[in-house]
C-alpha positions in Angstrom: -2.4 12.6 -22.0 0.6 14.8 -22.8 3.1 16.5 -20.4 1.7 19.9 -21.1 -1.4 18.7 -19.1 0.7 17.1 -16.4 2.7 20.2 -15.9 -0.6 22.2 -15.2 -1.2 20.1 -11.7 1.6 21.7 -10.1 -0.4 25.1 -10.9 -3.0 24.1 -8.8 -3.4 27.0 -6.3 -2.0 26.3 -3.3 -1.5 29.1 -0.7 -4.7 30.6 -1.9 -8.3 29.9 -1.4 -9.6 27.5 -4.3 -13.1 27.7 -5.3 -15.1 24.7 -5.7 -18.9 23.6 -6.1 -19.5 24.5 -3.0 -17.9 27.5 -2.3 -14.9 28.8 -1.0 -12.0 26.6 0.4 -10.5 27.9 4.2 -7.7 30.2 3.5 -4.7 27.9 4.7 -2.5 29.7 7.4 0.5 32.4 6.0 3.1 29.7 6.8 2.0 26.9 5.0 3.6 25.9 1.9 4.5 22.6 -0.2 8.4 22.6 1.3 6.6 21.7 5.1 3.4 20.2 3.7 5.6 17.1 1.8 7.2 15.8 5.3 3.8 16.1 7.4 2.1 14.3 4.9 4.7 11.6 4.7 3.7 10.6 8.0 -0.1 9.6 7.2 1.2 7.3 4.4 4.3 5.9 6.8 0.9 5.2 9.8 -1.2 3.6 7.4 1.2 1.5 6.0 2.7 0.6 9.3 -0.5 -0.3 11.0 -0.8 -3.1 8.2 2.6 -4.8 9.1 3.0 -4.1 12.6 0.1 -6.5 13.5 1.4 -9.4 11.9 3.9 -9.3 15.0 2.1 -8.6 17.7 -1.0 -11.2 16.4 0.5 -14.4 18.5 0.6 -11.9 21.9 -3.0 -10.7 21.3 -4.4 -14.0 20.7 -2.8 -15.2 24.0 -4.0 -12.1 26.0 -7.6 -11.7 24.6 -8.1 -16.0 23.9 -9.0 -15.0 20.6 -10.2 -18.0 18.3 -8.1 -18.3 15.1 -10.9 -16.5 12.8 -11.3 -13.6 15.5 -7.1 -13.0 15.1 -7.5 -13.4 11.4 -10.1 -10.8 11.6 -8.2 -8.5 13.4 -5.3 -8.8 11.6 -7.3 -8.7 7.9 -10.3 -6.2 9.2 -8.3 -3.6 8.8 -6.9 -4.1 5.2 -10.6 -5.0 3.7 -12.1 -1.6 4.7 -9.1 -0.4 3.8 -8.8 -1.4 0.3 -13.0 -0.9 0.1 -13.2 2.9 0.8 -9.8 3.6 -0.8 -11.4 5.3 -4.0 -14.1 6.9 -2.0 -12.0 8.9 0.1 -9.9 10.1 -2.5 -13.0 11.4 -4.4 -13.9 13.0 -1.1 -10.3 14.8 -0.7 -11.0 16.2 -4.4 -14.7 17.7 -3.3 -14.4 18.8 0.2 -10.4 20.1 0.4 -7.7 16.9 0.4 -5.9 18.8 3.3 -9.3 18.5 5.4 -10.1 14.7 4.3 -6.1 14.1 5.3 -6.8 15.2 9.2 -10.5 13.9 9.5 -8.6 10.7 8.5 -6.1 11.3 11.0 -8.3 12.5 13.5 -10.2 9.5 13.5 -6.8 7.2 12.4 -5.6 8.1 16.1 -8.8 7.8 18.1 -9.2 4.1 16.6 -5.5 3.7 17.4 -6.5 4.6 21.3 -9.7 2.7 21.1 -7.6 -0.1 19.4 -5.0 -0.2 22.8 -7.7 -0.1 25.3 -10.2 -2.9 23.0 -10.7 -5.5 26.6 -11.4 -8.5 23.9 -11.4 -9.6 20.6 -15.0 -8.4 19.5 -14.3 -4.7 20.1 -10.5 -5.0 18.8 -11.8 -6.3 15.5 -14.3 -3.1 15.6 -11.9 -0.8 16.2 -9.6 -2.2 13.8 -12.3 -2.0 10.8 -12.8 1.8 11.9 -8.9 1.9 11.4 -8.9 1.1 8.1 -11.8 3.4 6.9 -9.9 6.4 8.5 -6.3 5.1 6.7 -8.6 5.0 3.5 -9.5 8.7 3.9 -5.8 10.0 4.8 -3.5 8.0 2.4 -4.8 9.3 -0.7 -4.4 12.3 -0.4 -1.0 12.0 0.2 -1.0 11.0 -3.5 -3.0 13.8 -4.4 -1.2 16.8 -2.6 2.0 15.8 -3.9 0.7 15.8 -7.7 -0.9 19.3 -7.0 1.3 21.1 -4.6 4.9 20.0 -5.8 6.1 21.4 -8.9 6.8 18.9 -12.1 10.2 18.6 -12.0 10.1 17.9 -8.5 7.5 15.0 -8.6 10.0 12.0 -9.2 11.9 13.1 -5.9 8.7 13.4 -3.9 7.4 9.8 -5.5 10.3 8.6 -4.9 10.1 9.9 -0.6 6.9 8.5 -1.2 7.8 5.4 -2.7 10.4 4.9 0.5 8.1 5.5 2.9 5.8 2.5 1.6 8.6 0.1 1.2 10.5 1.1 4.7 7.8 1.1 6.7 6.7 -2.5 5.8 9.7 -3.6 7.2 10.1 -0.9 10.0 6.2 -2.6 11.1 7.7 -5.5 11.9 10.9 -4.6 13.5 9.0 -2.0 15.4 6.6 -4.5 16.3 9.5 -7.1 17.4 11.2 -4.3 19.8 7.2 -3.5 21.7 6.4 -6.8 22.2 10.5 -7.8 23.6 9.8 -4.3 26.0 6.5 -5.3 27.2 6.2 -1.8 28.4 4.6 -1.8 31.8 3.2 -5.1 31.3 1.0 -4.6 28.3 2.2 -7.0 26.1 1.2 -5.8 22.6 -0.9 -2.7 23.2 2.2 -0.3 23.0 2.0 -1.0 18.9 -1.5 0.6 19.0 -0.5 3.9 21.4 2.6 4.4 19.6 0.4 6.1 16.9 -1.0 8.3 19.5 1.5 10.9 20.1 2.8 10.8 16.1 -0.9 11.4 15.4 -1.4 14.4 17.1 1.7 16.4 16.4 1.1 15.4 12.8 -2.4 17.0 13.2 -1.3 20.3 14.8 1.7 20.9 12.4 -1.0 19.6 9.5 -3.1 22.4 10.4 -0.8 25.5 10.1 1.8 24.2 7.2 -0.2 22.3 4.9 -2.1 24.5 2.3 -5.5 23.5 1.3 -7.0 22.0 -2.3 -9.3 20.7 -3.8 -10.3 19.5 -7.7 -11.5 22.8 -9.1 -14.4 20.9 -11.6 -15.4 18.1 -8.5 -18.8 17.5 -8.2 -21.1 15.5 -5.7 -20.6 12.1 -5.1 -21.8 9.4 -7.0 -23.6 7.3 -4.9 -24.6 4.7 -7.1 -21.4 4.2 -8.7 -19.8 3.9 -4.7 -22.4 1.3 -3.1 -22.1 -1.3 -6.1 -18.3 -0.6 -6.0 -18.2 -1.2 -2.6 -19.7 -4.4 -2.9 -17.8 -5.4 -6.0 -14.4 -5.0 -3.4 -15.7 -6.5 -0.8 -16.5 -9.9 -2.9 -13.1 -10.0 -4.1 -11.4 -8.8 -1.0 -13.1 -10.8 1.9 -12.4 -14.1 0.4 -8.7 -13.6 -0.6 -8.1 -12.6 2.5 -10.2 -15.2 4.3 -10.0 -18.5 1.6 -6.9 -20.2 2.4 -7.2 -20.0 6.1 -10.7 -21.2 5.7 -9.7 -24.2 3.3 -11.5 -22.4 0.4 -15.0 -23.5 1.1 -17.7 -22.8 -1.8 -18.9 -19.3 -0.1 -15.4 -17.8 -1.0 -15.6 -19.4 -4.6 -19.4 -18.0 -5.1 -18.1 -14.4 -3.7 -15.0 -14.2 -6.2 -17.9 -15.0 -9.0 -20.0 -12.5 -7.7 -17.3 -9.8 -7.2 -16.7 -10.1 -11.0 -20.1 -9.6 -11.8 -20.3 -6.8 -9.4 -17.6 -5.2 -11.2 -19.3 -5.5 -15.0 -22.4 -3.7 -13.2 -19.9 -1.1 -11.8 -19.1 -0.6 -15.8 -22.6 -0.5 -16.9 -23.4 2.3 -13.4 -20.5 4.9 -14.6 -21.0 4.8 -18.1 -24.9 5.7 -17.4 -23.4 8.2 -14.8 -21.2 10.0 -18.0 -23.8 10.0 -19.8 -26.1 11.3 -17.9 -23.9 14.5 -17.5 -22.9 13.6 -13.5 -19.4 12.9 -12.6 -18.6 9.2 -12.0 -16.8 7.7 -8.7 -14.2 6.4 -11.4 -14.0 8.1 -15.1 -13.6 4.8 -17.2 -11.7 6.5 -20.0 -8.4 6.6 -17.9 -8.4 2.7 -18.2 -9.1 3.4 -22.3 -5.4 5.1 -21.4 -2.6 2.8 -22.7 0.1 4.5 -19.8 -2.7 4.2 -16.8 -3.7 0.9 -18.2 -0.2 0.0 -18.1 0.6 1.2 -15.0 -2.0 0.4 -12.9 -1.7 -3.2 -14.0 2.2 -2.9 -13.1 1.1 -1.9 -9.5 -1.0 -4.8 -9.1 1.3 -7.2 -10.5 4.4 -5.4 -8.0 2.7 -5.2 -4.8 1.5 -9.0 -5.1 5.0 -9.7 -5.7 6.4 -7.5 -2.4 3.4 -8.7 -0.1 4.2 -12.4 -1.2 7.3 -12.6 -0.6 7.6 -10.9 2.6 4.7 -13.4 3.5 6.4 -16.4 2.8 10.1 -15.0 3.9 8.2 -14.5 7.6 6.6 -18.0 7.7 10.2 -19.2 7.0 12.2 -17.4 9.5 9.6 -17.7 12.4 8.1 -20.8 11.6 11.0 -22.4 9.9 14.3 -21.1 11.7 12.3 -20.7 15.0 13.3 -16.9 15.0 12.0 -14.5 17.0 9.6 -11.7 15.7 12.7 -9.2 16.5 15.4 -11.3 15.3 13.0 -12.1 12.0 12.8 -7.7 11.7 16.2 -7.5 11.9 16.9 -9.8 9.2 14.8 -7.7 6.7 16.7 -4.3 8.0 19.4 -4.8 5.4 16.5 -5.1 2.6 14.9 -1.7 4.0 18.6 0.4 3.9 19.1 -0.9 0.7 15.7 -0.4 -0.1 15.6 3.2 1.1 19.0 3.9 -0.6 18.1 3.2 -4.5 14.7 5.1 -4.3 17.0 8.1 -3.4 18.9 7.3 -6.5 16.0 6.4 -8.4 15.0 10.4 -8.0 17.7 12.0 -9.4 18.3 8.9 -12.5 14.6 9.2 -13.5 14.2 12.2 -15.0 17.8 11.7 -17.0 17.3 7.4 -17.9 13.3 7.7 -18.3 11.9 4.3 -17.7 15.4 2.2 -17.8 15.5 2.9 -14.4 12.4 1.1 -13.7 13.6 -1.4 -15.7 16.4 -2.1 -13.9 15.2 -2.4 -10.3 12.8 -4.8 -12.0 15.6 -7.3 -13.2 17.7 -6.6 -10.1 14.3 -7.8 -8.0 14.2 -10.8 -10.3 17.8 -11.6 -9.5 17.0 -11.1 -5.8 13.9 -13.8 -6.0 16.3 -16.2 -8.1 18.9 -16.2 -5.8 17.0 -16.3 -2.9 15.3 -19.5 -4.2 18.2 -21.1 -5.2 20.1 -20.8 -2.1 17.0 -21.8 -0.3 16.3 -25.5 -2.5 20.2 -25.6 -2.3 20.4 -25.4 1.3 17.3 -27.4 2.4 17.6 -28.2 6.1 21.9 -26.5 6.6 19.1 -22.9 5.7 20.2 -20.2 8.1 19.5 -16.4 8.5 22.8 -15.3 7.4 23.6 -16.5 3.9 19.8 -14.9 2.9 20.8 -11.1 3.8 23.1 -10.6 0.1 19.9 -12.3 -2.0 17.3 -9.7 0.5 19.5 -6.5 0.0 19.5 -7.4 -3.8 15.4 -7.4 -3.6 15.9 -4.6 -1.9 17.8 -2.7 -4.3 15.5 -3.2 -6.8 12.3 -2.6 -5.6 13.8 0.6 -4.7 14.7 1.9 -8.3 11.0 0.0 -9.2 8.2 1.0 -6.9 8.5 4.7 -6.2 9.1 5.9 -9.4 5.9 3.6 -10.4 3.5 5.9 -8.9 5.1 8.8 -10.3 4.7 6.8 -13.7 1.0 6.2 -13.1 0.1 9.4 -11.8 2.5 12.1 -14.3 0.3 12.9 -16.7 -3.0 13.0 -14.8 -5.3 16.1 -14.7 -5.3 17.9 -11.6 -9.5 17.3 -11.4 -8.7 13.2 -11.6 -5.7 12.9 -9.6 -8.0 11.7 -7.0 -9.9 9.7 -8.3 -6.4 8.3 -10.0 -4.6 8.0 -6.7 -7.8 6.3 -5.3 -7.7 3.6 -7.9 -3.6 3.2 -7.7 -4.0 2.6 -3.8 -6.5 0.5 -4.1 -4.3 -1.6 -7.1 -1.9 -1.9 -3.9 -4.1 -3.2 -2.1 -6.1 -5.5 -3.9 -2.9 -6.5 -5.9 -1.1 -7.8 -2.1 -4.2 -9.5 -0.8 -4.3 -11.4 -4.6 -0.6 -12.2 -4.7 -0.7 -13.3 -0.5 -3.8 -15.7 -1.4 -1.9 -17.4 -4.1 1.3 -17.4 -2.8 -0.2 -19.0 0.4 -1.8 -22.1 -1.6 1.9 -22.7 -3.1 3.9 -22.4 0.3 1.8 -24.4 2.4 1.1 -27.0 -0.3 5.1 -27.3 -0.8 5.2 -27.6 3.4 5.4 -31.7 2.8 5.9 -33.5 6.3 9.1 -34.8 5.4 13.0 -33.9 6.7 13.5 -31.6 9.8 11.2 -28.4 10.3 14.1 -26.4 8.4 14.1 -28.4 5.8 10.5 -28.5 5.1 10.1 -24.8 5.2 12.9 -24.0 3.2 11.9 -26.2 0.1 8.3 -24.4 0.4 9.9 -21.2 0.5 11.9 -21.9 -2.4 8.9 -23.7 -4.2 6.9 -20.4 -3.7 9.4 -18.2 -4.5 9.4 -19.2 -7.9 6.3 -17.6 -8.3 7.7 -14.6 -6.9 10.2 -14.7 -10.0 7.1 -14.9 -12.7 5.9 -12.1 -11.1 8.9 -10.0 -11.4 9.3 -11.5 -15.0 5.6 -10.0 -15.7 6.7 -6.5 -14.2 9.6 -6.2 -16.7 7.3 -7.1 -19.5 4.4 -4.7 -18.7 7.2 -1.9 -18.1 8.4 -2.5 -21.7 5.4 -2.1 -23.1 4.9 1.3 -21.1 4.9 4.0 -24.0 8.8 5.6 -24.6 9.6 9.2 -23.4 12.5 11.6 -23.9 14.7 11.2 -21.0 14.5 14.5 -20.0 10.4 14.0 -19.8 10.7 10.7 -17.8 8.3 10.5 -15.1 
């Protein structure tokens, strides 16, 4: 699509009503504007993407408290990223029908009442429950953060506000687990890991009173009811792939999670075969094919797959290793990823403002900066072997830091800048769920090469630092595929860079 059609997203009315199918949109409150709406919305994204993280820590302290069995904490840790990654696309096509800035507090609205139902769950059963709710109301908030910011923020703005957006993501992976760390070490008033649940509480509820008067209301102007058929065989389709990525290696891939990946890709070929009966039958489809036909979506949607398998990976693996491997604590293990999130946080700033001058040789740097950062975290790990400490890994982390930080934040902006304001939804639906499904595929793999590399010989050190640097290799074909796919992303004036 060309710029001229990009541009017209940001005239998306945004302090007036909106007309839709359905009538009218609310008229949003005097005061609300897209300079107050950006921050509030920030938050959704920075809960959703915490509550993924933050339960990686406090999994050892729930199992103890609740006795859960192994699948029951695997559950609760991976419930909430299958529904998730499942309803991802739905709720995004909801935003664009019933009003994104409704769909975004419904989502948190119900994001915190899970979170309280979550911190009181008295066993396993009703914590896996309420952490499959959780990830159906993240799925109807975190879209639309997407959304609002293509529609409410003017064009030249958009690389700044990915790039917030893009900083968010990455910091609060690691801000999960630190965060995490501190709550379980406080064991506020002797409730072990519950505080990581009610912490969302209070955040929740400002964020839904300040939501309500400063974020303006809109919606796609040409969205149209649901299509149902198109969402129950997609639905299946994810849950096919998703369930036994999540659940395979754990399980010792039996043949259930073999005949599932099968079916999931036949599920998919009859999600093809649904829309394109859905077009041409005059209705509007969950997902319009023709964006994939697309070379920059194509592109970029398979650069977000390939990148977040790479980031979920490694942070996978660097976690085994500094728990399981240098017997760190899960506080000591957070603080040894904090340099990575500064530096991290500090290059998508920079990324913002070199964007729209460099184009896409920003992205391409942070890509072979990452690269550099998975090489020389390898090499220092194989190098090392059992003499592996905490310290001598923080130069190698700040470098993947660095550039992941030029790389991911000014992806989405890539994906999303030349999207029409009645499929941005729809768009941002099928970019998060890219994240999504793109982590739980990269975790899966990665998982089979660590623990196959974990031989039984040398000290514990030694074992987990030759698997870590085994797997991390992987980690540096990934980045190697990133650079590829973001040279072949179509040039662009500088000055037009997305």
């Amino acid at each position: 699509m060309t710029h001229r059609k990009a541009d017209t997203a940001a005239q998306e009315p945004t302090s007036a009503p909106q007309a839709t199918d359905g009538g009218a949109a609310p008229a949003p409150s005097a005061a609300a504007s897209p300079r107050w709406a950006l921050p509030i919305i920030l938050v959704g994204s920075f809960m959703a993407v915490l509550d993924t993280f933050i339960v990686l820590v406090a999994a050892p302290a729930i199992q103890s408290d609740l006795h859960a069995s192994d699948g029951e904490i695997q559950l609760i840790v991976a419930g909430y990223q299958i529904t998730y990654a499942v309803a991802l696309i739905t709720g995004a096509r909801l935003g664009d029908t019933y009003g994104r800035k409704r769909l975004f507090m419904l989502g948190m609205a119900l994001f915190t009442l899970t979170s309280v139902a979550c911190a009181l769950a008295p066993n396993a059963g009703v914590l896996i429950g309420a952490r499959l709710a959780q990830g159906l109301s993240a799925a109807l908030m975190f879209p639309q953060v997407f959304s609002m910011i293509q529609v409410l923020i003017p064009a030249q703005q958009r690389p700044r506000a990915f790039g917030a957006l893009g900083s968010v993501i990455g910091v609060s992976t690691i801000i999960g687990q630190l965060v995490g760390g501190l709550l379980i070490a406080a064991n506020l008033f002797g409730t072990t890991w519950r505080p990581v649940f009610w912490v969302n509480v209070p955040v929740g509820l400002i964020t839904l009173v300040l939501a309500a008067r400063l974020v303006p209301e809109t919606r796609a102007p040409q969205a149209r009811s649901l299509d149902l058929p198109g969402l129950t065989v997609l639905t299946v389709a994810l849950f096919l792939l998703v369930i036994p990525l999540v659940e395979g290696r754990e399980a010792g891939w039996p043949a259930w999670t073999w005949v599932s990946l099968v079916a999931g890709v036949i599920a998919f070929a009859l999600f093809v075969v649904v829309e394109r009966r859905v077009e041409r039958a005059g209705r509007a489809p969950l997902v319009t094919l023709r964006l994939f036909a697309e070379r920059p979506f194509a592109i970029g949607i398979t650069l977000v797959v390939v990148a977040y398998a790479g980031v979920n990976s490694f942070f996978l693996i660097l976690s085994l290793m500094l728990q399981d491997g240098l017997g760190m604590s899960a506080l000591g293990a957070g603080l040894t990823y904090t340099p990575l999130a500064v530096a991290f946080f500090a290059t998508s700033l920079l990324a913002a403002r070199w964007t729209p001058r460099y184009g896409r040789r920003v992205l391409e740097l942070g890509s072979v900066l990452a690269a550099a950062g998975f090489l020389a975290t390898l090499v220092l790990a194989l190098a090392e072997g059992g003499r592996l400490s905490a310290g001598p890994l923080i130069a190698p982390l700040t470098l993947v830091g660095l550039g992941n930080g030029l790389l991911l934040p000014q992806l989405l902006n890539t994906v999303l800048g030349r999207i029409r304001p009645s499929e941005v939804g729809m768009a941002s639906g099928v970019l998060s769920t890219g994240q999504q499904v793109g982590g739980a595929v990269g975790v899966a793999v990665i998982g089979v090469f660590f623990f196959n590399a974990l031989t039984p010989h040398g000290t514990r050190v030694a074992q987990y630092a030759h698997a870590f640097g085994t797997a991390a290799i992987l980690n540096l074909a990934i980045a190697a595929v990133a650079t590829a796919l973001l040279l072949a992303l179509p040039r662009q004036k500088p000055a037009q860079a997305a």
